[in-house]
KOLKOL-909656 format. One record per residue: x, y, z of N, C-alpha, C in turn. Coordinates in steps of 0.001 Angstrom, whole numbers, padded with zeros to 6 digits, always signed. Layout:
REM KOLKOL-909656
XYZXYZXYZ
...
REM end
This chain:
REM KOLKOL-909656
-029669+047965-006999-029561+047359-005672-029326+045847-005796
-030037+045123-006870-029782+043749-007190-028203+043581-007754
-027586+044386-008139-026611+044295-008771-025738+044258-007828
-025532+045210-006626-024656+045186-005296-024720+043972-004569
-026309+043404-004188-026482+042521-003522-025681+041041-003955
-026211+040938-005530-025217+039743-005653-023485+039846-006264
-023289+041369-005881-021430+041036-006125-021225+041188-004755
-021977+041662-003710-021259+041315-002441-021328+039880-001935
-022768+039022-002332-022859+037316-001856-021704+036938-002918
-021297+037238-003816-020553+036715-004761-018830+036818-004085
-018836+038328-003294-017552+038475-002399-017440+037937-001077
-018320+037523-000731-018399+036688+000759-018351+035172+000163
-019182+034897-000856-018462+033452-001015-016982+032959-001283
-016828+034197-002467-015385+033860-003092-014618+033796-001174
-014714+034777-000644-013609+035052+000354-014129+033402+001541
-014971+033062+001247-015272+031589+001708-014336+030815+001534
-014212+030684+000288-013762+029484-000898-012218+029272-000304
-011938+030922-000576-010451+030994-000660-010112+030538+000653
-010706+031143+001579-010088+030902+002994-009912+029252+003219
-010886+028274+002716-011035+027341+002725-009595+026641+002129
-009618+027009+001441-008292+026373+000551-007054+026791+000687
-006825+027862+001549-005603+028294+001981-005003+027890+003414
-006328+027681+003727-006229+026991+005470-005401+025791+005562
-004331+025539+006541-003158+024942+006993-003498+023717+007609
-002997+022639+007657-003685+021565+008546-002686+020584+008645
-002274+020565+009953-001218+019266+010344-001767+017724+010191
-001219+016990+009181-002173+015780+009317-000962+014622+010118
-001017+014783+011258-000032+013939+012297-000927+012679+013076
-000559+012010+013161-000309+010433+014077-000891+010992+015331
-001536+010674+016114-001852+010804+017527-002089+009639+018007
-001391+009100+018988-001914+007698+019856-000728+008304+020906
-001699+008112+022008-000736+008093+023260-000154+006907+023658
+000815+007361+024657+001480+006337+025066+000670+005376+025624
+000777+003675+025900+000159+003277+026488-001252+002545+025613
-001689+003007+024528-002462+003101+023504-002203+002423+022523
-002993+001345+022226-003240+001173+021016-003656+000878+019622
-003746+001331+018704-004331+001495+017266-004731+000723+016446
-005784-000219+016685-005258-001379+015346-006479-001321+014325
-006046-001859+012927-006862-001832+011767-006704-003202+012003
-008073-003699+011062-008091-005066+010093-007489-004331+008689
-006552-005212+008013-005757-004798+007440-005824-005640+005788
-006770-005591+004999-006827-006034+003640-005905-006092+002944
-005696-007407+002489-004819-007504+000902-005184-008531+000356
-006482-008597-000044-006857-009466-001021-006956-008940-002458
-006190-010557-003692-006606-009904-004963-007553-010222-005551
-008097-009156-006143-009736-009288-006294-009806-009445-008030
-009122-009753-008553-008949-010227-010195-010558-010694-010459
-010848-009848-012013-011721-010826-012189-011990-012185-012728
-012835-013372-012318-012782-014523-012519-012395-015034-014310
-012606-014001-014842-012283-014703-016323-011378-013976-016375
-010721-013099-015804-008856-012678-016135-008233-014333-015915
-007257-014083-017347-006180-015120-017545-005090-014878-016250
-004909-015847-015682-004067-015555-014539-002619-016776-015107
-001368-015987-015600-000329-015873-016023+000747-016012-015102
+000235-015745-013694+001224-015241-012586+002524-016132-012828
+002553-017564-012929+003323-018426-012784+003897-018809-013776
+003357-018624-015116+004005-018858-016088+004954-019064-016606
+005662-018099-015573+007280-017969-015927+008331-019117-015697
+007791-020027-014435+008015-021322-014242+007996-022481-014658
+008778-022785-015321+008256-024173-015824+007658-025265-015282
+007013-025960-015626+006467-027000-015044+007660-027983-014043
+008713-028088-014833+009648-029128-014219+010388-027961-012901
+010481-027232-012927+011008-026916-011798+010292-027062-009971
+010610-027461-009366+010566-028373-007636+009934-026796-007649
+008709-026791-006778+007829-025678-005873+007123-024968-006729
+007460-025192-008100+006168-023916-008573+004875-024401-008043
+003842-025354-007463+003002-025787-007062+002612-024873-005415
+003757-025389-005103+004136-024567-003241+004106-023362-003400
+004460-022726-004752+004272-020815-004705+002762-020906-005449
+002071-021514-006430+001468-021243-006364-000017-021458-004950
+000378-022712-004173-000274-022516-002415-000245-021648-001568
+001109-020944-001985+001313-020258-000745+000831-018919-001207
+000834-018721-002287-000242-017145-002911-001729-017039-002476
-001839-018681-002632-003726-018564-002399-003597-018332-000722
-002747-019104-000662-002858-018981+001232-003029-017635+001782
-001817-017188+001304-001664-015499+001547-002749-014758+001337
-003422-014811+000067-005049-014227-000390-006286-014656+001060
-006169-015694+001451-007431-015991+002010-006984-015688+003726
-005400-015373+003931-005220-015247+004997-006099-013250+005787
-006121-013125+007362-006556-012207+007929-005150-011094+008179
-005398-010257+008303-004008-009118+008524-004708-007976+009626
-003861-007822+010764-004281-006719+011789-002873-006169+011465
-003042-004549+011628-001668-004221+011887-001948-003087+013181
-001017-003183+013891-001087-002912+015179-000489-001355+015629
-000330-000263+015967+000283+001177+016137+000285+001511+017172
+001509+001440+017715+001758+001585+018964+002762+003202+019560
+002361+003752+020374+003749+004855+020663+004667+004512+021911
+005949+004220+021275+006658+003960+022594+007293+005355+023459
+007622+006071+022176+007854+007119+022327+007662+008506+022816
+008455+010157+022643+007380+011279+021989+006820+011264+020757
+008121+010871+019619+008240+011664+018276+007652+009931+017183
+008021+009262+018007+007949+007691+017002+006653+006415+017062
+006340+005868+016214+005134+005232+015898+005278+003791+015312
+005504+002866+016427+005731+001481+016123+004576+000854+014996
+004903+000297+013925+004275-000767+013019+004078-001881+013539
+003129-002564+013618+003582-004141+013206+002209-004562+012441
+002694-005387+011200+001303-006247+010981+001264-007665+011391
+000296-008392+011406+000152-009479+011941-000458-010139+011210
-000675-011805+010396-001583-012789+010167-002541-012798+011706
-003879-013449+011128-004496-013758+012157-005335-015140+011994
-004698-015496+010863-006092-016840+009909-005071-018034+010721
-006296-019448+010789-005533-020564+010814-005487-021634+009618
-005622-020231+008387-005435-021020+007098-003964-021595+007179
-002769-021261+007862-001352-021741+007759-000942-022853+008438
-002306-022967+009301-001863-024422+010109-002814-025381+009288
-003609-024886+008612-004314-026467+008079-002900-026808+006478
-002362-025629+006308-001529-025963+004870+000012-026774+005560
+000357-026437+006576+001369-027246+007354+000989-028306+008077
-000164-029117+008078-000575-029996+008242-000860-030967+006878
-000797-030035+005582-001111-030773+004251-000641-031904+004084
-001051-033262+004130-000301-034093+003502+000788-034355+002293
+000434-033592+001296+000973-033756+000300+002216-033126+000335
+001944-032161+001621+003542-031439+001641+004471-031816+001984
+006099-032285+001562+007046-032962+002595+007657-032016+003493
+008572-032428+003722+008763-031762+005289+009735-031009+005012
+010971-030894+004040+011260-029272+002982+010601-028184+002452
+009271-028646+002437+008245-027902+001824+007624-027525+003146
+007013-027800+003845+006936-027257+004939+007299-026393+006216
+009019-026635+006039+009740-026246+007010+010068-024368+005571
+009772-024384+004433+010027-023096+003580+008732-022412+004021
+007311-023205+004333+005907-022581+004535+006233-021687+006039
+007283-022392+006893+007092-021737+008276+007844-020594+007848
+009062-020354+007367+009570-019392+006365+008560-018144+006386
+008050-018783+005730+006998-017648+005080+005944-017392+005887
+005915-017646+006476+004550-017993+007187+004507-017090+008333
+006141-016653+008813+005261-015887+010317+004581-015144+010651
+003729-015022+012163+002797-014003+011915+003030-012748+011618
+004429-011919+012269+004657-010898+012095+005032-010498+010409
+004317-009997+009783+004843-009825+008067+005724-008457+008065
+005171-007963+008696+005911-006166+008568+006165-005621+009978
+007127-005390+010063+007901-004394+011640+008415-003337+011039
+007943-002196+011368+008400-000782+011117+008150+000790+012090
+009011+001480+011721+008305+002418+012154+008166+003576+011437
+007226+004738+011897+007765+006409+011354+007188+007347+012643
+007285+008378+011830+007323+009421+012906+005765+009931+013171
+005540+010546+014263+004081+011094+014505+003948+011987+013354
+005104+012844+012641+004842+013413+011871+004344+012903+010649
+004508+011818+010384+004001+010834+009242+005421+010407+008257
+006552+010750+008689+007987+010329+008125+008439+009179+008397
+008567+008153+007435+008925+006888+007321+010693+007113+008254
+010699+006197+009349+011586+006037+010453+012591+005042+010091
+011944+004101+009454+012830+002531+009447+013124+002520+007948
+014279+003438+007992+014623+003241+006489+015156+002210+005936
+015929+000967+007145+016548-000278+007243+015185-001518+006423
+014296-001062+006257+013148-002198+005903+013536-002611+004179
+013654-003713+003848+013170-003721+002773+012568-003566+001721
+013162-003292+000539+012086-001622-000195+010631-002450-000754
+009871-003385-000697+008498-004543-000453+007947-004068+000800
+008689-004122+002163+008210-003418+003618+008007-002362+003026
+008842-001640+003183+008720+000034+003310+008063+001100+002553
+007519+000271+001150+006159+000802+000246+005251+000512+000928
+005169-000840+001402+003732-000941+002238+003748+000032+003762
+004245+000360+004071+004180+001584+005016+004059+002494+004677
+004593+003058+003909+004494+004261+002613+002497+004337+002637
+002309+003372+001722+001454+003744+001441+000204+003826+002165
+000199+002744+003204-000751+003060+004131-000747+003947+005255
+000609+004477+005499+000672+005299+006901+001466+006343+006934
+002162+006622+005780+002963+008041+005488+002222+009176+005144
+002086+009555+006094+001609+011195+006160+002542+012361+005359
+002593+013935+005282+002877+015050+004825+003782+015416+005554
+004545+016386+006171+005374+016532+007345+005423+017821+007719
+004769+018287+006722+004455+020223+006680+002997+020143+006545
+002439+020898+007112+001282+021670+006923+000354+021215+005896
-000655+021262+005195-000924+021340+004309-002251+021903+003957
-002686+022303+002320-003978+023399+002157-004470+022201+001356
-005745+022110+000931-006588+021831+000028-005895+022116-001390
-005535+021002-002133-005749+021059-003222-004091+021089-003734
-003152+020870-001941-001542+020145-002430-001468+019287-002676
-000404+018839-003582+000049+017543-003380+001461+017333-002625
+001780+016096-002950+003177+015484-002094+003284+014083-002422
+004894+013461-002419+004889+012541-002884+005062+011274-001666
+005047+010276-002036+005040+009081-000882+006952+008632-001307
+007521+007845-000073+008640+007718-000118+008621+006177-000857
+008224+005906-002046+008503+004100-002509+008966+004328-003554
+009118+003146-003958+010175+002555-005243+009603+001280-005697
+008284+000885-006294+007502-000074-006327+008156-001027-007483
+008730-000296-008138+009635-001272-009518+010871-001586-008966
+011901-002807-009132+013178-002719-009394+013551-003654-010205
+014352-003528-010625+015316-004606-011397+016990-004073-011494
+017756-005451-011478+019424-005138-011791+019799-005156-013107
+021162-005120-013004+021985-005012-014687+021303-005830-015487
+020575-006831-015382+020252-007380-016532+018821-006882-017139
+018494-005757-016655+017699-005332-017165+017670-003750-017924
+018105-003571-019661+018043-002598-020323+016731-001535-020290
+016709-000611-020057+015684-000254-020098+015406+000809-020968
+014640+000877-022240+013890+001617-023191+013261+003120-022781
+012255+002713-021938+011298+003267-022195+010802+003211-020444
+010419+004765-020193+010165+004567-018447+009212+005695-017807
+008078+005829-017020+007970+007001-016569+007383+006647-015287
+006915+007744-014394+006144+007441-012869+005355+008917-013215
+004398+008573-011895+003741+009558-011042+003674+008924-009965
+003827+009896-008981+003593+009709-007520+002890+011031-007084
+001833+010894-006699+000941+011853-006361-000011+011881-005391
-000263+012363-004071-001014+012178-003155-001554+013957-002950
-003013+013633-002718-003671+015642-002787-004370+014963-001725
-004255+016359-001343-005746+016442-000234-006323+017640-001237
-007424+016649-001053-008619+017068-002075-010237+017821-001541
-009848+017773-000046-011410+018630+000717-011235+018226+001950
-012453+018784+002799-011929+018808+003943-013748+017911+004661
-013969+017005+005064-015196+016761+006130-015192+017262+007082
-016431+017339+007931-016920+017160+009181-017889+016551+009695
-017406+016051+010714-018764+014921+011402-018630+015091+013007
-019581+015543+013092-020121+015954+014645-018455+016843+014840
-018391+017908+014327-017804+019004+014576-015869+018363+014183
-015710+017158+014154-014716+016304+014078-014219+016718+012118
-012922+017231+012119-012371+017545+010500-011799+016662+010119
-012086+016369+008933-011708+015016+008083-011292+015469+007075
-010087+014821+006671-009016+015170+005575-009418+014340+004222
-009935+014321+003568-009961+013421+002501-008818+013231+001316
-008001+012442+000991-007042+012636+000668-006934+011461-000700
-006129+011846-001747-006413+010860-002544-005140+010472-003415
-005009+009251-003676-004013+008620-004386-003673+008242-005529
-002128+008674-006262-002397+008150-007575-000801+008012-008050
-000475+007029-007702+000924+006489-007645+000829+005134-008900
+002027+005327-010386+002058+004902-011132+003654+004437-011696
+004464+002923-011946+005388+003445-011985+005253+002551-012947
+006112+002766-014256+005834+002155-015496+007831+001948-016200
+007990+000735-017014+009117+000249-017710+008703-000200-018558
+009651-000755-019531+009338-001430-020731+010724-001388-021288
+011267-002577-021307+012830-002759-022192+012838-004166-022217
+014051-005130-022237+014846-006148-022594+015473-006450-021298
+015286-008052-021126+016156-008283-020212+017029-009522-021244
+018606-008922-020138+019786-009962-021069+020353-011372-019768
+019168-012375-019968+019763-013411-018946+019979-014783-020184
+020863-014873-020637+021213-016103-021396+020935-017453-019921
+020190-018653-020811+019884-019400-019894+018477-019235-018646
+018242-018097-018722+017085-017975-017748+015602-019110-017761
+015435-019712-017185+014510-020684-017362+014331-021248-018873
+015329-021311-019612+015343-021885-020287+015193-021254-021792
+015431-019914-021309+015410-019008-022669+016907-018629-022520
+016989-018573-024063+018282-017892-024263+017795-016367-025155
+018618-015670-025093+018975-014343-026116+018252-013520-024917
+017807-012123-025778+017357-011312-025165+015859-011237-025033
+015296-010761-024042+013792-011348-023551+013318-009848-023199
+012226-009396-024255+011619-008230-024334+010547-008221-022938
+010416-006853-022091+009712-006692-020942+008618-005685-020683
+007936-005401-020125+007161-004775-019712+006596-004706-018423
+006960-004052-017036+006290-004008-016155+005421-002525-015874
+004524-002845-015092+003326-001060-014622+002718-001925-013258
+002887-000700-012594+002313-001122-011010+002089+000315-010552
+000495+000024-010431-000463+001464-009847-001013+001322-008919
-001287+002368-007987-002019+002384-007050-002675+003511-006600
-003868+003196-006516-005000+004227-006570-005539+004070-005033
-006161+005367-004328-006642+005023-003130-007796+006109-003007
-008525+006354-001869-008623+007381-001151-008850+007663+000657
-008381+007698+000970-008125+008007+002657-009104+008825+003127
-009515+009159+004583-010438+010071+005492-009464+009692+006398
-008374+010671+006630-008059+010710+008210-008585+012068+008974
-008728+011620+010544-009015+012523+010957-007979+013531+011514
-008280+014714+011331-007203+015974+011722-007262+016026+013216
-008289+015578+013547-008167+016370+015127-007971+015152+016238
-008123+013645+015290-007593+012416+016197-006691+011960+015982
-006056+011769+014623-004836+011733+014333-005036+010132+013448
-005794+009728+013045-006131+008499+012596-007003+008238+011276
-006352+007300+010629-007658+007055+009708-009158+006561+009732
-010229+007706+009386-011229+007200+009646-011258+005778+008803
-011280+005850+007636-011196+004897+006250-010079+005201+005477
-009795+004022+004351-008616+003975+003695-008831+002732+003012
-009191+003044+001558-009313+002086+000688-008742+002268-000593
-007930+001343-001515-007195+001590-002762-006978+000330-003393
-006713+000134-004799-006037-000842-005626-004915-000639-006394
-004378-001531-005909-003294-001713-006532-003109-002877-007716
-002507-002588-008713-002753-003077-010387-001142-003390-010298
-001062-004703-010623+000214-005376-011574+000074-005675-012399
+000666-005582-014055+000744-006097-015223+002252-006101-015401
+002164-007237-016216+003984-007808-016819+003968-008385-018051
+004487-008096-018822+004622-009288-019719+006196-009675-020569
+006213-010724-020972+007583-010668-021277+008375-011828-020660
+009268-012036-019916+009779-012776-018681+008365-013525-018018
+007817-012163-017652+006896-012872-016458+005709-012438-016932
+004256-012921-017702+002999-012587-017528+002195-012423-016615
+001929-011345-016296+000903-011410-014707+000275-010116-015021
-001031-010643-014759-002342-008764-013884-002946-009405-013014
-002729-008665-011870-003440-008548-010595-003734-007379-009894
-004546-007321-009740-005172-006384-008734-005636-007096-007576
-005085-005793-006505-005012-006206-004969-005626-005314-004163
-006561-005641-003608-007663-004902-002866-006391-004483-001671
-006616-003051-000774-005531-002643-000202-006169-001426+000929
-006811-002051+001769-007657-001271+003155-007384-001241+004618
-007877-000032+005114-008003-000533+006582-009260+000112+007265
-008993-000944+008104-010493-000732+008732-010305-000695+010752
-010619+000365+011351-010245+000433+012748-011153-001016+013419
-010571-001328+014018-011069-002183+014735-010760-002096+016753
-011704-002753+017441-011495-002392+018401-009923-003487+018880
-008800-003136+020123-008046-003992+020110-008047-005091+020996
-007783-006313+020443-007922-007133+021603-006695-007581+021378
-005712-007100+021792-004179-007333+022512-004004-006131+023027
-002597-006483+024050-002199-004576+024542-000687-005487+024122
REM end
């Protein structure tokens, strides 16, 4: 009788398990019209303090602004980011991110800056950083964006477009590396990989937990005779990863949470590792 009892709890779990993992789940965008969505929007790099920071290296000292790029990096680090989700539509899901710091008006007020250097900071500087869109279905819309835009949409707001069970994966639409002809390339590989990995609930509300693991890796020669002051051929190495994990909700259409890092290393041409803290966080909105 003990023997029946636990191959039937043993057949009601298994048929648990399975059902669990075979079960279908639209993970779509919901904001009504009229509505709208906003995160505080992280990108700070969170390097640690005794990492050699290389970033600039590549610059020589004598060249006009390496000083101004390296300001305008810190600026960027200490600046605020909302990004805003709007539906104008049925099917479509307006982007925008926004600065919100008045770290850019105390650096355009800098003395030391002249007024070439300043008038490149407004350049850079506007509030709007990213305008995009995609679909409620989670399909990147604005294929016109710049492939810098359109990873960062990718990765924070591109959804599946089919169905999905516990324990698929699917890939995100980016291209986080590029380089032109002058760059030979050896040696190369990626992963792009996004699973939903289980399913929450909170106060009856299903939560998708979903997780990230996007890797794109090179290593060759670049041929720029003259490039800052090197001649011949200039051995390379770039890798840029990004790791996350998401909670959106299935039945609101939103991310509960969404936190990841993203890793740059280079060496060669350009020495650099950074890691870039890469979140969002709902916030209530104060614009319409």
């Amino acid at each position: 009788m003990k023997t029946i009892k636990t191959a039937t709890l043993f057949f009601i779990i298994s048929i648990t398990v399975f059902g669990q993992k075979t079960d279908k789940y639209d993970l779509n965008w919901k904001i009504d019209k009229n509505d709208t969505l906003c995160y505080q929007t992280i990108m700070s790099v969170i390097n640690n303090p005794d990492d050699k920071d290389e970033t600039f290296s590549f610059i020589p000292d004598s060249i006009d602004g390496k000083e101004l790029f390296k300001k305008l990096t810190e600026a960027f680090n200490n600046f605020d980011y909302e990004t805003y989700l709007t539906n104008p539509s049925d099917s479509t899901i307006n982007i925008v991110l926004e600065t919100v710091s008045d770290e850019k008006n105390e650096m355009l007020n800098n003395d030391s800056l002249d007024d070439s250097q300043k008038e490149m900071l407004k350049q850079f500087m506007s509030n709007i950083m990213v305008r995009g869109q995609i679909y409620k279905s989670g399909e990147i819309k604005s294929f016109w964006l710049k492939s810098t835009q359109k990873n960062l949409i990718a990765i924070l707001f591109e959804l599946p477009t089919i169905p999905v069970s516990i324990g698929d994966t699917w890939e995100l639409d980016v291209n986080l590396i590029q380089n032109d002809q002058s760059f030979i390339c050896d040696s190369a590989y990626k992963r792009n990989e996004v699973t939903f990995i289980g399913i929450e609930t909170d106060n009856n509300e299903k939560i998708a937990v979903i997780k990230y693991d996007i890797v794109e890796y090179v290593d060759g020669t670049f041929k720029m005779p003259g490039f800052m002051g090197k001649d011949g051929p200039t051995e390379a190495m770039m890798k840029l990863s990004h790791k996350a994990v998401g909670r959106f909700s299935i039945d609101k259409g939103k991310w509960i949470s969404y936190d990841g890092i993203m890793e740059y290393v280079a060496s060669g041409v350009m020495d650099a590792h950074t890691k870039t803290r890469l979140a969002l966080i709902e916030k209530k909105v104060n614009k319409q």
